[in-house]
TORVOTI-209935 format. One line per 4 residues: number of its first residue (from 1); their letters; for each residue x, y, z of N, C-alpha, C. Coordinates in steps of 0.02 Angstrom, whole numbers, always signed. Layout:
BEGIN
NUM) a) X/Y/Z/X/Y/Z/X/Y/Z  ... .
//
This chain:
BEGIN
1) xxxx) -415/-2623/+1110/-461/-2674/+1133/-500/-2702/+1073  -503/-2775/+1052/-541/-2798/+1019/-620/-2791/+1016  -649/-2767/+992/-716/-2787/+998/-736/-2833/+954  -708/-2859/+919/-726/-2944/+879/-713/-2982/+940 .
5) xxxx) -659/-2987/+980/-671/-3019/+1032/-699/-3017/+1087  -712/-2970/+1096/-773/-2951/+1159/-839/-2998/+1123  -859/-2978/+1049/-912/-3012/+1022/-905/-3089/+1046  -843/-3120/+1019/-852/-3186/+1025/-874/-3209/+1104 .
9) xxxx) -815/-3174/+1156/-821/-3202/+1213/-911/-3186/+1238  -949/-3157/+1229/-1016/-3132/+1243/-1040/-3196/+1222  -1017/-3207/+1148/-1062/-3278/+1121/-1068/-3338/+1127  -988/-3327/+1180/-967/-3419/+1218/-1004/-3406/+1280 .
13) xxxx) -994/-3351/+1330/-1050/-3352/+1385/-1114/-3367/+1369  -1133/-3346/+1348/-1220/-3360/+1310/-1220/-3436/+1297  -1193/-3437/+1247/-1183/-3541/+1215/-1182/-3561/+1292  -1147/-3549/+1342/-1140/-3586/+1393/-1179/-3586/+1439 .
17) xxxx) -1201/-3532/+1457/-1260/-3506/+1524/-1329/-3487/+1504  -1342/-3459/+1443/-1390/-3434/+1417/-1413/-3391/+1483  -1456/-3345/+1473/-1488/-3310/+1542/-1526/-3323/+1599  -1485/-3359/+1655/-1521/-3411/+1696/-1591/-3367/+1720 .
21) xxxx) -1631/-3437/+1735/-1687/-3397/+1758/-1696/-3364/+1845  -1675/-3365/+1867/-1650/-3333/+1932/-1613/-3271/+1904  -1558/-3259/+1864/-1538/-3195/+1865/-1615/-3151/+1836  -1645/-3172/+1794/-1698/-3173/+1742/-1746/-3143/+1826 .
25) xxxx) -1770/-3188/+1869/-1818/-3153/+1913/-1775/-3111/+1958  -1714/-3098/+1977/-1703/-3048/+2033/-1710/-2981/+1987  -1653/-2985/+1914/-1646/-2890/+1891/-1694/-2897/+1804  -1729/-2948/+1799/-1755/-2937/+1733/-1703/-2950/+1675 .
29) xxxx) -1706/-2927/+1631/-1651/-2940/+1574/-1650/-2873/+1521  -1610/-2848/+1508/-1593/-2762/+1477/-1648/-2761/+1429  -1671/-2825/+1385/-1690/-2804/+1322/-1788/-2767/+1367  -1803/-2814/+1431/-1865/-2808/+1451/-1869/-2747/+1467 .
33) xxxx) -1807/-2696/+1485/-1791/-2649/+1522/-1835/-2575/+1494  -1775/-2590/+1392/-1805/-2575/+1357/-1868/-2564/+1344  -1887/-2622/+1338/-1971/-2643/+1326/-2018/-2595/+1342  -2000/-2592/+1432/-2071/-2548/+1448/-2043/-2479/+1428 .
37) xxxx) -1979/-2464/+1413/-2005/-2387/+1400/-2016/-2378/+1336  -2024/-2428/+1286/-2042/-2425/+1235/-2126/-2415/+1241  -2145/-2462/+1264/-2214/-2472/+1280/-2244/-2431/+1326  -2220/-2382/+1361/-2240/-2315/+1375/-2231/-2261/+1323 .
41) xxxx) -2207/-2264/+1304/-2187/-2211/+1252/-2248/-2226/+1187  -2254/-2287/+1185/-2306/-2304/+1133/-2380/-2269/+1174  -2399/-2298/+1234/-2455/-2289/+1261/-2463/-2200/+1263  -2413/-2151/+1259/-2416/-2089/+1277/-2418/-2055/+1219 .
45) xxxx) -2381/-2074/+1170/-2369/-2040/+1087/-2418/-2063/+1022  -2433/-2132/+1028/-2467/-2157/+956/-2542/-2131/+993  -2549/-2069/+960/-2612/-2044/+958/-2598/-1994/+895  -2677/-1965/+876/-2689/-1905/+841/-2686/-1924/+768 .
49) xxxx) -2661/-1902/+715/-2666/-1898/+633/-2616/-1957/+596  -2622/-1970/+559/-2574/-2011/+522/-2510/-1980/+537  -2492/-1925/+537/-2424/-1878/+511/-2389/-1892/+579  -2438/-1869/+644/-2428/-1834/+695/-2387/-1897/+718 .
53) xxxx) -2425/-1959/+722/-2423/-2040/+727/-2326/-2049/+681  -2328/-2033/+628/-2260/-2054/+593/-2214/-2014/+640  -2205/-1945/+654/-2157/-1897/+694/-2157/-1938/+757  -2206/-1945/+806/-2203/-1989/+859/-2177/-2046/+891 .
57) xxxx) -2191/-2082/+815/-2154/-2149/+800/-2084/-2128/+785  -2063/-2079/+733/-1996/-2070/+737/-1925/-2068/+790  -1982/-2015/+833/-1939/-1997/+878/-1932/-2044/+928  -1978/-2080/+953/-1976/-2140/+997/-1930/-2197/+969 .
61) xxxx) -1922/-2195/+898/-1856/-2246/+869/-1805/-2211/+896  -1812/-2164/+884/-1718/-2142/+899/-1704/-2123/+989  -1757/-2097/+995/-1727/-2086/+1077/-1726/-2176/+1113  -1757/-2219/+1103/-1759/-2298/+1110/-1665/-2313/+1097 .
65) xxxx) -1644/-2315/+1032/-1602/-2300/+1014/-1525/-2277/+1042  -1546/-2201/+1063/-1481/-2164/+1104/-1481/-2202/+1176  -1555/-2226/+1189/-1567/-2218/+1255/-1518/-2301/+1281  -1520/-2353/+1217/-1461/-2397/+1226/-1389/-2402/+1207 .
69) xxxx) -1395/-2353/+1180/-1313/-2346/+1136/-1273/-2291/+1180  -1303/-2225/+1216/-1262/-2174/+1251/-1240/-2231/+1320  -1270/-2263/+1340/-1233/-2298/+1412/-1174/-2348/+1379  -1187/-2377/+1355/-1164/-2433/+1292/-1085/-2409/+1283 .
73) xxxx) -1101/-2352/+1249/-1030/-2306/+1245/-981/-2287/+1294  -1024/-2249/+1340/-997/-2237/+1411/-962/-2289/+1435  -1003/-2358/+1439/-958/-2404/+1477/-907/-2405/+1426  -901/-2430/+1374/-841/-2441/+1325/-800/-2406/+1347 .
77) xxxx) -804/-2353/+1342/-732/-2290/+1344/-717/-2303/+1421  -766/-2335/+1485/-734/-2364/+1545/-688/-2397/+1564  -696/-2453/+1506/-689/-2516/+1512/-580/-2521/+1499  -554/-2558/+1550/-491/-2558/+1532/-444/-2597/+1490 .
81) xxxx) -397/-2577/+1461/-378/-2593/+1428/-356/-2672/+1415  -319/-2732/+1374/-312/-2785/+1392/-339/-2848/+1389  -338/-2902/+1424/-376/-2950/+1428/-431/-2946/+1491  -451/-2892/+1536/-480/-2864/+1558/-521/-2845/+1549 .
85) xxxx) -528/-2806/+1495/-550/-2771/+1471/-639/-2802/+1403  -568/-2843/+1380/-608/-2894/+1345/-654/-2935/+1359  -644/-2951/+1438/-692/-3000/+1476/-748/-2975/+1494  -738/-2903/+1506/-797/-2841/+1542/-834/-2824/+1487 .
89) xxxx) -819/-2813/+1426/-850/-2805/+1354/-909/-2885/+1341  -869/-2916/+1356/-880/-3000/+1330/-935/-3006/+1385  -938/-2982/+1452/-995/-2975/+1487/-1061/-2939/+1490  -1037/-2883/+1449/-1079/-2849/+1446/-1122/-2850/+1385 .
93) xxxx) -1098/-2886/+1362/-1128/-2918/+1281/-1161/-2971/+1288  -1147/-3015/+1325/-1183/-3076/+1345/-1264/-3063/+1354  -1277/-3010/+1393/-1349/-3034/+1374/-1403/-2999/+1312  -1363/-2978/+1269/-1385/-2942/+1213/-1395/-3006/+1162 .
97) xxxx) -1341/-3061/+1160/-1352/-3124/+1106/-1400/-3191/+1140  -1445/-3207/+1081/-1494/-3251/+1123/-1474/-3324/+1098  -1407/-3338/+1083/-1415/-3402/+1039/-1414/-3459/+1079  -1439/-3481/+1147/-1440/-3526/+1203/-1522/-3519/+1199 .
101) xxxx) -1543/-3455/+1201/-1617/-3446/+1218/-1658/-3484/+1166  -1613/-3473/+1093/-1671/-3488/+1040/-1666/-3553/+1039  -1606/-3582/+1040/-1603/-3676/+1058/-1654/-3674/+1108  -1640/-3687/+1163/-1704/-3701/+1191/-1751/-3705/+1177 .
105) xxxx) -1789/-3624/+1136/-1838/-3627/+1141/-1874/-3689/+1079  -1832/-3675/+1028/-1870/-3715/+985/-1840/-3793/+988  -1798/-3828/+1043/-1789/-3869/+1072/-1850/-3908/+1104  -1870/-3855/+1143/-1965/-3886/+1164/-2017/-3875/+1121 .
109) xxxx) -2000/-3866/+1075/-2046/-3884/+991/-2027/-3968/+980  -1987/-3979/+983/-1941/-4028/+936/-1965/-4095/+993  -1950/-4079/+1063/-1968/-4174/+1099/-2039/-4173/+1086  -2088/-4140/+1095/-2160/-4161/+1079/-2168/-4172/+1038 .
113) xxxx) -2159/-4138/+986/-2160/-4179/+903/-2141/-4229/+903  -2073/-4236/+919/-2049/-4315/+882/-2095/-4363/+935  -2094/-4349/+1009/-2149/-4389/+1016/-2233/-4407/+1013  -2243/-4367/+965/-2300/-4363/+924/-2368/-4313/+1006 .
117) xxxx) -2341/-4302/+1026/-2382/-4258/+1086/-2375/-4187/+1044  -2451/-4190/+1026/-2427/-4100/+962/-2487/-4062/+998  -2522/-4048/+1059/-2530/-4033/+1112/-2492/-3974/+1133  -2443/-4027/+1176/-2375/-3997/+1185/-2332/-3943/+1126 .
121) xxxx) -2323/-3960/+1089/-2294/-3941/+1053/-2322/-3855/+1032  -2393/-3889/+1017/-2422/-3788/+998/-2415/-3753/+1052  -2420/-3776/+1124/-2399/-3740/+1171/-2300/-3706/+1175  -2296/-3736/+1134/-2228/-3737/+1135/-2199/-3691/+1095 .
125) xxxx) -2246/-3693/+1012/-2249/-3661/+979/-2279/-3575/+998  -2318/-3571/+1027/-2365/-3497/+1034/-2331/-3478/+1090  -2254/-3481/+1087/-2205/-3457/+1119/-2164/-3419/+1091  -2165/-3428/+1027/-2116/-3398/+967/-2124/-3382/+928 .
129) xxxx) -2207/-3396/+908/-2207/-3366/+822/-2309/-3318/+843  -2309/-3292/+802/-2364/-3258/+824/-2422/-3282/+776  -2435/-3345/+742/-2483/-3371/+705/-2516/-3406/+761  -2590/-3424/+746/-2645/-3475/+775/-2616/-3536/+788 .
133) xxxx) -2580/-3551/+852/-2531/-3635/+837/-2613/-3682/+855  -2656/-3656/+864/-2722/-3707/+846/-2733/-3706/+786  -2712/-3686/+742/-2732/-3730/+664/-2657/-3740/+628  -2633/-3765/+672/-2555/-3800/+636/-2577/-3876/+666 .
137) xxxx) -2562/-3909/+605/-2556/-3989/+606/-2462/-3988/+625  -2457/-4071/+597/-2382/-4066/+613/-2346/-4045/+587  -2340/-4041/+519/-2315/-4013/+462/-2317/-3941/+492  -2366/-3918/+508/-2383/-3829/+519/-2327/-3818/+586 .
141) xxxx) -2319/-3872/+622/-2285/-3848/+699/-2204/-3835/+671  -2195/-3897/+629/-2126/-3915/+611/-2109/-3836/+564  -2158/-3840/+536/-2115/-3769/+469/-2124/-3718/+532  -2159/-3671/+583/-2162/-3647/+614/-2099/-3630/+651 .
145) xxxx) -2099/-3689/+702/-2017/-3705/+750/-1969/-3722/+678  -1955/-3711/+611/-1892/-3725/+612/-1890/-3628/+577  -1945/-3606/+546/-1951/-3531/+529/-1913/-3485/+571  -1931/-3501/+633/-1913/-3463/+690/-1852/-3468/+691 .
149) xxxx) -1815/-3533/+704/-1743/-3546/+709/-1725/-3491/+665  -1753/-3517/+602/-1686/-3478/+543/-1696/-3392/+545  -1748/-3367/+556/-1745/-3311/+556/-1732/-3276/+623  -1741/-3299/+676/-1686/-3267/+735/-1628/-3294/+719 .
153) xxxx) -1591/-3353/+722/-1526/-3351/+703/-1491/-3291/+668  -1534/-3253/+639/-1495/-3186/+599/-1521/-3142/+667  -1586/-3140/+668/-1617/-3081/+734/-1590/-3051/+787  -1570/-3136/+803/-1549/-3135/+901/-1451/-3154/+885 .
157) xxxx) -1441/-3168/+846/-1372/-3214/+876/-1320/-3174/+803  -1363/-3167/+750/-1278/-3144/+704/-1295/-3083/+677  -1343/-3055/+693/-1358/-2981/+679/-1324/-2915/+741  -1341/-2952/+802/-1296/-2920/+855/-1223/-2926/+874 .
161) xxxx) -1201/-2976/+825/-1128/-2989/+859/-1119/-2955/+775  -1150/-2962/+722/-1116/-2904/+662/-1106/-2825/+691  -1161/-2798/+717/-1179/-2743/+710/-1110/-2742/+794  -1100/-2767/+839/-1035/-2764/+882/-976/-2768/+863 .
165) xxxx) -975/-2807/+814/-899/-2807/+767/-886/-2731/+736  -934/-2704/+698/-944/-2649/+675/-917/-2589/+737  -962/-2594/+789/-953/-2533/+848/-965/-2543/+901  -935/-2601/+917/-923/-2621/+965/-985/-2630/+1017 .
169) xxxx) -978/-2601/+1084/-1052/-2603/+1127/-1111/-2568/+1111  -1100/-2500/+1083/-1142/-2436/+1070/-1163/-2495/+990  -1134/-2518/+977/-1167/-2567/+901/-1198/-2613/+917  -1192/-2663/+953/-1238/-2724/+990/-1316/-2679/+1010 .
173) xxxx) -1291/-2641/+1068/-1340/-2588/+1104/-1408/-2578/+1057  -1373/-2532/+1046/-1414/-2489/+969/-1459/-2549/+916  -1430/-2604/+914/-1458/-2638/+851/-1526/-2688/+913  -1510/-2702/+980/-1549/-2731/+1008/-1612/-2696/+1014 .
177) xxxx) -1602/-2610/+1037/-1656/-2569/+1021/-1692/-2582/+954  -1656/-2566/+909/-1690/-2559/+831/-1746/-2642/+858  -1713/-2703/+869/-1748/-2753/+855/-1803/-2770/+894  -1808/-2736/+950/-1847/-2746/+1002/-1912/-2672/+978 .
181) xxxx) -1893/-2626/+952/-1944/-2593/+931/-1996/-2617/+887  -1952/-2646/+832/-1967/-2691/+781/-2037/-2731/+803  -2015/-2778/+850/-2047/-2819/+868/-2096/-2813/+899  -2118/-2741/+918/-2167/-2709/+974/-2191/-2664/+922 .
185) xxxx) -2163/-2608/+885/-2223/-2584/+851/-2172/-2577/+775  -2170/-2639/+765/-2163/-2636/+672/-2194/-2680/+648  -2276/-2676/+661/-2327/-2727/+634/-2361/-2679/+599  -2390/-2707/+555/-2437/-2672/+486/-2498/-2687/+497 .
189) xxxx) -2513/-2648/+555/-2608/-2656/+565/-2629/-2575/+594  -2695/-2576/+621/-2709/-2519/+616/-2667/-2483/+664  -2652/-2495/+729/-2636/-2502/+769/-2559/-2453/+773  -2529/-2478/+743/-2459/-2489/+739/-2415/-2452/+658 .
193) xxxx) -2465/-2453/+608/-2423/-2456/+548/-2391/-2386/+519  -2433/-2320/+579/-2395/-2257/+544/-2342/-2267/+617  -2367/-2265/+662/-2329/-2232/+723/-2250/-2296/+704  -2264/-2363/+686/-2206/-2392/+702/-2173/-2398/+605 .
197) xxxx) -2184/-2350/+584/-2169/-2358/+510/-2088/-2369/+523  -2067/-2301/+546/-1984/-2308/+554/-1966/-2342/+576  -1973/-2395/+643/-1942/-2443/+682/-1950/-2507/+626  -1985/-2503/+595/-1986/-2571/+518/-1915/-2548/+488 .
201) xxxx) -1944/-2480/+469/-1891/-2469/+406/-1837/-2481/+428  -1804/-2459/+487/-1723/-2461/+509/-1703/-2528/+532  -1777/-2554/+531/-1758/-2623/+580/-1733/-2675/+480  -1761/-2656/+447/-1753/-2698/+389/-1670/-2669/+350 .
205) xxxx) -1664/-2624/+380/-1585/-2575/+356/-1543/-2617/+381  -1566/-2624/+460/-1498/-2651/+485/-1482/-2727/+475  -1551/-2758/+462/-1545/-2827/+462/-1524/-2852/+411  -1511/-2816/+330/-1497/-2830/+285/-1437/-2882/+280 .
209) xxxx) -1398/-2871/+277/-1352/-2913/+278/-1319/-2943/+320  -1335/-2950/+394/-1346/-2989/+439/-1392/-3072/+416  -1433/-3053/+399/-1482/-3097/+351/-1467/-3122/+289  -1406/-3105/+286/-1383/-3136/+198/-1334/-3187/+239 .
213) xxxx) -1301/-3156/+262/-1218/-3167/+311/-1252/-3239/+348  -1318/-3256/+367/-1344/-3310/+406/-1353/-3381/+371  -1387/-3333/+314/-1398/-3390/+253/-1327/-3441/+225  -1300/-3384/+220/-1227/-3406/+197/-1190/-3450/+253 .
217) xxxx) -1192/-3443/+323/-1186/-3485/+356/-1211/-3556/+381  -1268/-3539/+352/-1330/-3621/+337/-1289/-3670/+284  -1263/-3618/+238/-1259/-3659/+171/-1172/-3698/+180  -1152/-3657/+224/-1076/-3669/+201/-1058/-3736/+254 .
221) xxxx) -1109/-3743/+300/-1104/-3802/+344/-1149/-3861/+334  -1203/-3835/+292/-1239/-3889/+248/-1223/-3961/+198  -1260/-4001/+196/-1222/-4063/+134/-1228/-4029/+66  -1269/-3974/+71/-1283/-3945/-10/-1288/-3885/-28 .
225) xxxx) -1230/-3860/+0/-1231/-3795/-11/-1245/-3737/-78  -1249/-3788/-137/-1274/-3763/-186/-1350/-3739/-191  -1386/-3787/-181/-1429/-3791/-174/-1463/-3750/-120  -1442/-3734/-45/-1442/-3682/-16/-1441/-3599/-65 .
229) xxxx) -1386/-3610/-91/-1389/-3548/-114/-1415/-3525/-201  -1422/-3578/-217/-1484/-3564/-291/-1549/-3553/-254  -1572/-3567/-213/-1642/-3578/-163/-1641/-3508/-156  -1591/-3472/-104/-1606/-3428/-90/-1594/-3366/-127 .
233) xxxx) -1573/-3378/-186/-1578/-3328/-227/-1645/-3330/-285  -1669/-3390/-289/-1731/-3401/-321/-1787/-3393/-262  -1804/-3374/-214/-1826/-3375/-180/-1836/-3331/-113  -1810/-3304/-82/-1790/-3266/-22/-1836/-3186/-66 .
237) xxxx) -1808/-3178/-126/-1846/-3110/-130/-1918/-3083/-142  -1963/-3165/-148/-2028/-3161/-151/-2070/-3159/-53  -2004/-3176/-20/-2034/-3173/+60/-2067/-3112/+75  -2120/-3106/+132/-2157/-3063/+142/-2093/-3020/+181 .
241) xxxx) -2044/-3057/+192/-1991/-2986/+232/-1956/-2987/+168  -1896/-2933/+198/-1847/-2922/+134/-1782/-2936/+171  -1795/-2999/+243/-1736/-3018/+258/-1746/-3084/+271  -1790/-3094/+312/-1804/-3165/+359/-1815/-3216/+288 .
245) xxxx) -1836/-3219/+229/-1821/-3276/+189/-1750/-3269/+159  -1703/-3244/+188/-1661/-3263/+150/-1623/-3338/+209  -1629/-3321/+263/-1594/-3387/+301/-1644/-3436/+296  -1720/-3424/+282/-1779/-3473/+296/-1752/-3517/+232 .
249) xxxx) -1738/-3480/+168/-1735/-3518/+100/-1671/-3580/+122  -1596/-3531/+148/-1570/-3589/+143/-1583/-3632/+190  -1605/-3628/+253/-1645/-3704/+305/-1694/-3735/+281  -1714/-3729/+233/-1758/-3763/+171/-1728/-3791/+143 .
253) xxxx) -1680/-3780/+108/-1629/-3817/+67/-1597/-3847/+86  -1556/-3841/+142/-1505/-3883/+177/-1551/-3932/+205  -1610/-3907/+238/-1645/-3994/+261/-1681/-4031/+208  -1687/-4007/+150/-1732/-4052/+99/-1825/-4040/+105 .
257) xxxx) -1818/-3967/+134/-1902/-3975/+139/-1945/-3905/+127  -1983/-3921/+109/-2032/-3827/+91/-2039/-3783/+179  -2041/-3736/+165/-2049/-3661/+226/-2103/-3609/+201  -2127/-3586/+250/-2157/-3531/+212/-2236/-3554/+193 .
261) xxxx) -2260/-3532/+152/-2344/-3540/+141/-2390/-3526/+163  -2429/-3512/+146/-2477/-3501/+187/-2496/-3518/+260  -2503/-3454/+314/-2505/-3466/+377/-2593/-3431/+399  -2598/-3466/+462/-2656/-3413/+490/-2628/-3384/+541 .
265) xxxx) -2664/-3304/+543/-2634/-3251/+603/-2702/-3222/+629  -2730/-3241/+667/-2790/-3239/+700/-2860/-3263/+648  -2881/-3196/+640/-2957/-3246/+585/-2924/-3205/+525  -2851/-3190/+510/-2833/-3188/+442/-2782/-3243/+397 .
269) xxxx) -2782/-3255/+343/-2755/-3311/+313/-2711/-3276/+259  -2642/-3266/+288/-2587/-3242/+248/-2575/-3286/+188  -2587/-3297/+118/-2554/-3358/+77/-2492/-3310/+43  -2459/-3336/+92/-2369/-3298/+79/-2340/-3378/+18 .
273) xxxx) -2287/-3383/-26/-2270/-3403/-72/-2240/-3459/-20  -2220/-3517/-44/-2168/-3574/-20/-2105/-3555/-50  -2064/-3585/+9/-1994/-3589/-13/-1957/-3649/-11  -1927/-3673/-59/-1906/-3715/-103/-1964/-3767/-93 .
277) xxxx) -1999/-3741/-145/-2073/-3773/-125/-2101/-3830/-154  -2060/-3869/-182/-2052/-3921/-229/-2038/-3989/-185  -2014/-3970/-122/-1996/-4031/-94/-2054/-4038/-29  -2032/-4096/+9/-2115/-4094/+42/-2101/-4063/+127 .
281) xxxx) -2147/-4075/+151/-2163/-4030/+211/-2118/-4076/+272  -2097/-4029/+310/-2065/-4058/+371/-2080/-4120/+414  -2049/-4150/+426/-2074/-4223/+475/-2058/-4210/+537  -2067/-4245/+577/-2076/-4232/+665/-2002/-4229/+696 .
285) xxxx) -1952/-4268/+641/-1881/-4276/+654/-1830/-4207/+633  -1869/-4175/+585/-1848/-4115/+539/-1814/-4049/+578  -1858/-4041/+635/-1838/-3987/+683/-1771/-3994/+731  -1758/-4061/+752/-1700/-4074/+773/-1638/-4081/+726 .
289) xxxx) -1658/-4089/+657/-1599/-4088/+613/-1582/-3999/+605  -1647/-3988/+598/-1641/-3886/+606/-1576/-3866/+661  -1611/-3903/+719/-1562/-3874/+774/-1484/-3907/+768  -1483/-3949/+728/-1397/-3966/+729/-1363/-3939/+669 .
293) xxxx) -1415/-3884/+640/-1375/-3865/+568/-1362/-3784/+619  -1427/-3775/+648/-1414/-3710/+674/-1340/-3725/+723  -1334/-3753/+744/-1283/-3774/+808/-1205/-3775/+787  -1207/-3814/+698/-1131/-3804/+656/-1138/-3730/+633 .
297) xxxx) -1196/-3714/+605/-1184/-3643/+578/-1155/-3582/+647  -1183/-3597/+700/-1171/-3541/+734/-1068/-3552/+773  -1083/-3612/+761/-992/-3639/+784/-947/-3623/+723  -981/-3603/+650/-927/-3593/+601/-938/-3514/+608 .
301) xxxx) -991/-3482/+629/-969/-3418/+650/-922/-3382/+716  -934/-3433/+761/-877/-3429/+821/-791/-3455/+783  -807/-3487/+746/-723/-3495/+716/-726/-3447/+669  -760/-3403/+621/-733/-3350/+590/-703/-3281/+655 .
305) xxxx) -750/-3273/+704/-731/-3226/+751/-667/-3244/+787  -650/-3322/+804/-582/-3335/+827/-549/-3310/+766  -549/-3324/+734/-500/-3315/+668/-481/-3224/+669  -533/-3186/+632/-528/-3122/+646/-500/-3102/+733 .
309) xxxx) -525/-3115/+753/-500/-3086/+827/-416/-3084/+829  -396/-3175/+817/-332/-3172/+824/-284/-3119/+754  -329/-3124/+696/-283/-3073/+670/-285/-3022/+674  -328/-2962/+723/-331/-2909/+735/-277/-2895/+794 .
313) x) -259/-2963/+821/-212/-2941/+874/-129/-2902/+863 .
//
C-alpha cells in the first residue's frame, strides 16, 4: 500500500471539501479531540519547580504523541490492501491536512483589505495570528495574513503530508500531536516555558525541513526564484523561529515585499528583524497574490506526490 498516495488522496479531499462545518458541529475535528486532553493534562501537571514542570511537560509530549500515533497504526495495519485501501488511508488523512482551511482563512483577510474595510479585516486577522490586530494599519494586516499563509503552508499542509510519506498514518498522527502541543504550550512566557520546553523543541525537530521543503516550493513556482532563494538564505536564519522564516523569506521574495518586523503581542513590542527588507511593505492587493502563489506551490506539490506515487507503484 502506498502511503505517498494515501498522502496525496487526503490532500485532494481537503483541496476539495475542506472540513465542512456541520461535520465540524456534530463529531468536532481529531486535532480539537487532542486539544482538550492536552489541556487537561496541562491544567493537572504544570505545577511545582522548574524541573518538576520540564518532566511533566515531557511526559505529556510523548503520551499526546503515542496517544495519536498507537490508533493511527492500528488502523493502518487494518486497513486493506489495494485501491481500497488507499482510499481508507486517503480518508483518514483528510482531516489531519488544513490546506482548504488556511485558504479560507486568510482569504477573509484579503476581500476586506482590498476593499479597504480594515475593520473587517483585523477581525479577520485575530483569527490567525496572535499579535494586537488593533495596532496593525494596512501594511500591518497585509504582512500578518500573508506571514500566516507562509508559515502554515509548511505547519498545516507540507509538514503532515512529509512526515505521512515518511510513516505513513502513525507519521501524519504523531506530527499533528507534536504541532498542536506546540501551539498550546510551546510559548516562552511564564506560564508555559519549562513545562512546554519539549513540545518547542520536538516541534522545531520535526518542522525542520518541512520548512525548507515549503520555501523551495514558493520559489520553484515563483517569477524569481533566485531571488526567493538568496532571500532565504540571507535571511530566514535571523527569524525569531528556526523554521517559519524560511517559507516567510521566500513569500517575500516571490511577491516583491518586506515580512517580518517588528510586531505588537499584547503591551509587548517584539522588534524581530525584516525580511527581504529592502523592498516596501505589502499593498491591499498583495495578500491575494500570496494566495495564488500559495495555490501553484501547493499544486506543484500535489504533482511531485502524483509523480512519486506513480513510481512507487
Amino acid at each position: 500500500m502506498s502511503v505517498v498516495a494515501m498522502m496525496l488522496g487526503g490532500l485532494l479531499i481537503d483541496a476539495a471539501f475542506g472540513w465542512p462545518d456541520r461535520l465540524y458541529a456534530r463529531i468536532g475535528h481529531p486535532v480539537t479531540w487532542l486539544g482538550s486532553t492536552i489541556s487537561a493534562a496541562e491544567r493537572r501537571l504544570n505545577r511545582g519547580s522548574r524541573t518538576r514542570r520540564l518532566w511533566t511537560g515531557a511526559v505529556t509530549c510523548a503520551g499526546a504523541i503515542a496517544l495519536a500515533a498507537v490508533p493511527a497504526a492500528l488502523l493502518q495495519t487494518a486497513l486493506p490492501d489495494g485501491a481500497m485501501g488507499v482510499l481508507l488511508g486517503a480518508l483518514l488523512a483528510w482531516p489531519l491536512i488544513a490546506a482548504r482551511a488556511l485558504h479560507d482563512h486568510v482569504s477573509a483577510v484579503a476581500r476586506p483589505l482590498l476593499a479597504g474595510d480594515t475593520n473587517a479585516a483585523r477581525r479577520a486577522v485575530s483569527m490567525i495570528v496572535g499579535r494586537d490586530p488593533a495596532q496593525l494599519d494596512e501594511a500591518g494586516l497585509g504582512r500578518a495574513a500573508i506571514e500566516s499563509l507562509a508559515e502554515n503552508a509548511s505547519d498545516g499542509v507540507v509538514a503532515p503530508i512529509f512526515w505521512g510519506c515518511v510513516a505513513g498514518l502513525p507519521g501524519i498522527a504523531a506530527y499533528k500531536a507534536i504541532n498542536t502541543l506546540d501551539s498550546m504550550i510551546g510559548h516562552r512566557n511564564e506560564r508555559y516555558e519549562a513545562f512546554g520546553k519539549v513540545s518547542a523543541r520536538v516541534d522545531d525537530v520535526a518542522n525542520w525541513l518541512p520548512a525548507r521543503l515549503t520555501g523551495l516550493l514558493f520559489a520553484f513556482v515563483s517569477a524569481r526564484p533566485r531571488a526567493c532563494l538568496s532571500t532565504m538564505r540571507r535571511d530566514a536564519p535571523a527569524h525569531r523561529s528556526p523554521n517559519a522564516g524560511w517559507p516567510e523569506a521566500a513569500m517575500a521574495a516571490a511577491l516583491g515585499i518586506r515580512l517580518s518586523g517588528p510586531r505588537v503581542y499584547g503591551d509587548r513590542v517584539a522588534d524581530e528583524p525584516w525580511l527581504n527588507g529592502a523592498a516596501p511593505d505589502p499593498g491591499p492587493g498583495d495578500v491575494g497574490r500570496a494566495l495564488a502563489l500559495y495555490r501553484r506551490a501547493m499544486a506543484l506539490g500535489a504533482l511531485v506526490l502524483a509523480l512519486a506515487a506513480a513510481a512507487l507503484v
